[in-house]
C-alpha positions in Angstrom: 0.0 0.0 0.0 1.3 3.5 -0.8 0.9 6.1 1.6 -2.3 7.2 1.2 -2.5 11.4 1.4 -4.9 12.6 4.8 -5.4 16.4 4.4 -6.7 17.6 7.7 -9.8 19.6 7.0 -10.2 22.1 9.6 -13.6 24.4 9.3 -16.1 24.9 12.4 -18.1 22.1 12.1 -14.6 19.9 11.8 -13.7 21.2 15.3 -17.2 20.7 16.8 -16.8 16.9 15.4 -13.1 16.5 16.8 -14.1 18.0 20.7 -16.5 14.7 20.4 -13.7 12.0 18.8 -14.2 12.4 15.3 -11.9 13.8 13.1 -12.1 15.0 9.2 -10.1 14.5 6.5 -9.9 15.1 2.9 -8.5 11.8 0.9 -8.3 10.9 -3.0 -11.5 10.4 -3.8 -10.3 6.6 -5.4 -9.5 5.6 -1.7 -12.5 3.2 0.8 -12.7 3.3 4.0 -10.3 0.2 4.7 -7.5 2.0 4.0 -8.4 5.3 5.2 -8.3 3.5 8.7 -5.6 1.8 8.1 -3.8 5.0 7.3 -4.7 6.6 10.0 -3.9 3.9 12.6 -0.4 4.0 10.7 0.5 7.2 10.7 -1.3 9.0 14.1 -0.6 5.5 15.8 -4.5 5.4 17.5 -7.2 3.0 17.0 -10.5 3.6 14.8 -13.5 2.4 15.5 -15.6 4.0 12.3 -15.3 5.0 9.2 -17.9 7.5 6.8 -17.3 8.8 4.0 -18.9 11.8 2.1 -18.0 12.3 -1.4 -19.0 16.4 -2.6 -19.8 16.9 -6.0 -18.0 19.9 -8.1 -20.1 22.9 -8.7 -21.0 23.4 -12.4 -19.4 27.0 -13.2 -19.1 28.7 -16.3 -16.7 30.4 -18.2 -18.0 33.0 -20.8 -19.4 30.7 -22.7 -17.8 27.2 -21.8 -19.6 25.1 -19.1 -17.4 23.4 -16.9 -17.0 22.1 -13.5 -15.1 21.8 -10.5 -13.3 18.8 -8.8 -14.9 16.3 -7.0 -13.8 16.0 -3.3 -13.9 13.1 -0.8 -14.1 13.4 3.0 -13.9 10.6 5.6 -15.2 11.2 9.0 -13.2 9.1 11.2 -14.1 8.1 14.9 -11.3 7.1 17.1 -11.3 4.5 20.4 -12.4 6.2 23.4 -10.1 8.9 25.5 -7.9 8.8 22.3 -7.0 11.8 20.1 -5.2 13.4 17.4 -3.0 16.0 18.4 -3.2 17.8 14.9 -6.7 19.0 15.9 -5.8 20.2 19.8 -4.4 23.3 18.7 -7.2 24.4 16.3 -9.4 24.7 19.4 
């Protein structure tokens, strides 16, 4: 397995989630959610006990007259052991 790229998102909702043990990422939107767990047991060395995952849909935006549309994103939700955390997300508090 390659190592698999967890952006961290951090927005408001993203912080309310992490103060209650889940924690938001953005990940290629080719990965499931076996590997994103297994990435992050690998590389924040806690355990996860659930996965979701939301994919977002690029808005349509135009151009003059061209019609095009933005990227697709992928987020995955992830929900860690209890009393464990990720200390990426303390300081965004």
């Amino acid at each position: 397995m390659s190592q698999l790229l967890l952006t961290p998102k951090i927005s408001e909702k993203a912080i309310y989630l992490a103060e209650r043990g889940i924690y938001v990422f953005e990940v290629p939107t080719d990965t499931n959610k076996i590997e994103v767990a297994k990435a992050v047991e690998a590389t924040f060395k806690v355990n996860v006990t659930d996965v979701n995952i939301v994919i977002h849909k690029g808005k349509l935006k135009r151009f003059k007259q061209k019609l095009g549309r933005q990227k697709d994103t992928k987020k995955a939700m992830v929900k860690l052991k209890s009393g464990q955390s990720i200390a990426l997300f303390e300081g965004a508090k």
